[in-house]
LOKE-566381 format. One line per 10 residues: number of its first residue (from 0); their letters; for each residue y, z, x of C-alpha. Coordinates in nm, 2 decimals. Example, Ala and Ser with C-alpha at 12.3 -4.5 7.8 and 13.67 -1.06 7.14 Angstrom:
<nodes>
0 = as = -0.45 0.78 1.23 | -0.11 0.71 1.37
</nodes>
This chain:
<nodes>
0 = xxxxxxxxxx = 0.00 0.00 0.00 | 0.32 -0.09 0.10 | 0.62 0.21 0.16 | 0.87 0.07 -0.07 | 0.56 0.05 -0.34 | 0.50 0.40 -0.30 | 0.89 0.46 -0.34 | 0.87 0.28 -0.66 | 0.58 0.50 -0.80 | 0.72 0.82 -0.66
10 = xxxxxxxxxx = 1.05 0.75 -0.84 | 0.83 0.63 -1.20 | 0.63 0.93 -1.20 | 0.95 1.14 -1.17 | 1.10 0.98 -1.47 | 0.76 0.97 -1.67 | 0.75 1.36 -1.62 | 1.05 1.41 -1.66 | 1.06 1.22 -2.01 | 0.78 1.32 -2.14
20 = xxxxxxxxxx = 0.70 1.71 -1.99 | 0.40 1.92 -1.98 | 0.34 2.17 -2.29 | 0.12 2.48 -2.27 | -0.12 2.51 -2.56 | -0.18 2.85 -2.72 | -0.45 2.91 -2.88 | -0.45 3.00 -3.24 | -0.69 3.25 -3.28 | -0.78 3.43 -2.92
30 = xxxxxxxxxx = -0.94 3.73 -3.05 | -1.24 3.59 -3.28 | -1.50 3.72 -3.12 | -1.79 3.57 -3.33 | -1.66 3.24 -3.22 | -1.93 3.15 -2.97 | -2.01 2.85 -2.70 | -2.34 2.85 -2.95 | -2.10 2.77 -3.27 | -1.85 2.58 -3.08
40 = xxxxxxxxxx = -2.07 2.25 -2.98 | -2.23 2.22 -3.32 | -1.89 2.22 -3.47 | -1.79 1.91 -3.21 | -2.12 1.76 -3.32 | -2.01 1.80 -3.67 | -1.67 1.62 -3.63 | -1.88 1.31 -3.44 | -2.08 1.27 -3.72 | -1.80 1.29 -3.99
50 = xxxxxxxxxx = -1.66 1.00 -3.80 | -1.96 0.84 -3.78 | -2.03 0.90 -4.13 | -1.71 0.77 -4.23 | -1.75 0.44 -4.08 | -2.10 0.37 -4.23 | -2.25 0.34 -4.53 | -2.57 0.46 -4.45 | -2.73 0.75 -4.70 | -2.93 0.87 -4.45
60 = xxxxxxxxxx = -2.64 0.96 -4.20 | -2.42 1.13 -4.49 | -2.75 1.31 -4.63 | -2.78 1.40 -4.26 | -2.40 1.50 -4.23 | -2.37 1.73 -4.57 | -2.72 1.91 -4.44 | -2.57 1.95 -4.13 | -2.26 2.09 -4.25 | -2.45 2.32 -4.48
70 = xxxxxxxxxx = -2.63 2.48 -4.19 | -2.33 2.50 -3.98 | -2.14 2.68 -4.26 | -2.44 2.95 -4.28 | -2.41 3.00 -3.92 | -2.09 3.07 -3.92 | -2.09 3.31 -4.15 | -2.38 3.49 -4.03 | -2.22 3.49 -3.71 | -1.89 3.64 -3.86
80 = xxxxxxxxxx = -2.08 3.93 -4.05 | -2.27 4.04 -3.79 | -1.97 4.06 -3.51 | -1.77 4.23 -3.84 | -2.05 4.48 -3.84 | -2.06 4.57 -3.49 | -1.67 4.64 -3.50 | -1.75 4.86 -3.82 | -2.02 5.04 -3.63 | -1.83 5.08 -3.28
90 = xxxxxxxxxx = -1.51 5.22 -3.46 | -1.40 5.56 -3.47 | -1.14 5.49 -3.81 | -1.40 5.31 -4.01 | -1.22 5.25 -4.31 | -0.88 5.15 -4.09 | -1.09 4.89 -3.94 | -1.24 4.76 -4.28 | -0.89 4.71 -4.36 | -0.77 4.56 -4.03
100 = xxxxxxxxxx = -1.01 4.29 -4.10 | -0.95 4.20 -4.44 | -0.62 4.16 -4.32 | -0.70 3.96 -4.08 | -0.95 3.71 -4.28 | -0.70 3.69 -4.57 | -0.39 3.63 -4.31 | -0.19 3.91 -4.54 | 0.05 4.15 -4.33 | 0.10 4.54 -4.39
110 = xxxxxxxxxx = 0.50 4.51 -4.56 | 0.67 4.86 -4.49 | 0.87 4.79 -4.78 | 0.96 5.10 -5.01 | 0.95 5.02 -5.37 | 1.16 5.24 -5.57 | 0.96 5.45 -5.78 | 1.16 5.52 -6.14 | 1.06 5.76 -6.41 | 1.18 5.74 -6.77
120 = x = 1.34 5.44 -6.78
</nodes>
């Protein structure tokens, strides 16, 4: 490669950066713990064959595919009862924790808001 080449991609990669920068990705939900490697591949196998279902008309694929999704939704909740459980059984505030995680599965907050409380009238 030439120098003044390398000059010229040196000074494009510095303008593609710079137009279009890096973003750090957060994850939504870092603390579900029942979320496994185990449930994680099935659940990319699952999106390849809703594309693949999608662009066929094949029975046998979408018979395959709804099965498929059937046992992956059983899975998943098995897997989500039984780490709820162990948090149940490992907690010292059993009933706090219940709470904590109904909270958490229905994506409701704890308001602090004081309703006035009036009598006779």
């Amino acid at each position: 490669m030439e120098p003044s080449f390398n000059n010229f991609l040196n000074e494009y990669l510095k303008i593609f950066n710079h137009s279009f920068p890096t973003k750090k990705c957060h994850n939504k939900h870092p603390n579900q713990g029942w979320l496994t490697k185990g449930i994680k591949i099935p659940c990319h196998h699952k999106r390849d064959l809703y594309m693949l279902c999608k662009n066929t008309n094949n029975t046998r694929i979408k018979i395959h595919y709804k099965t498929y999704c059937k046992i992956l939704t059983k899975v998943i909740k098995m897997a989500k009862s039984l780490h709820f459980n162990k948090l149940i059984e490992c907690s010292i505030n059993k009933s706090k924790t219940m709470w904590n995680l109904v909270r958490a599965e229905t994506n409701t907050k704890v308001s602090n808001d004081k309703i006035p409380l009036t009598i006779k009238g």
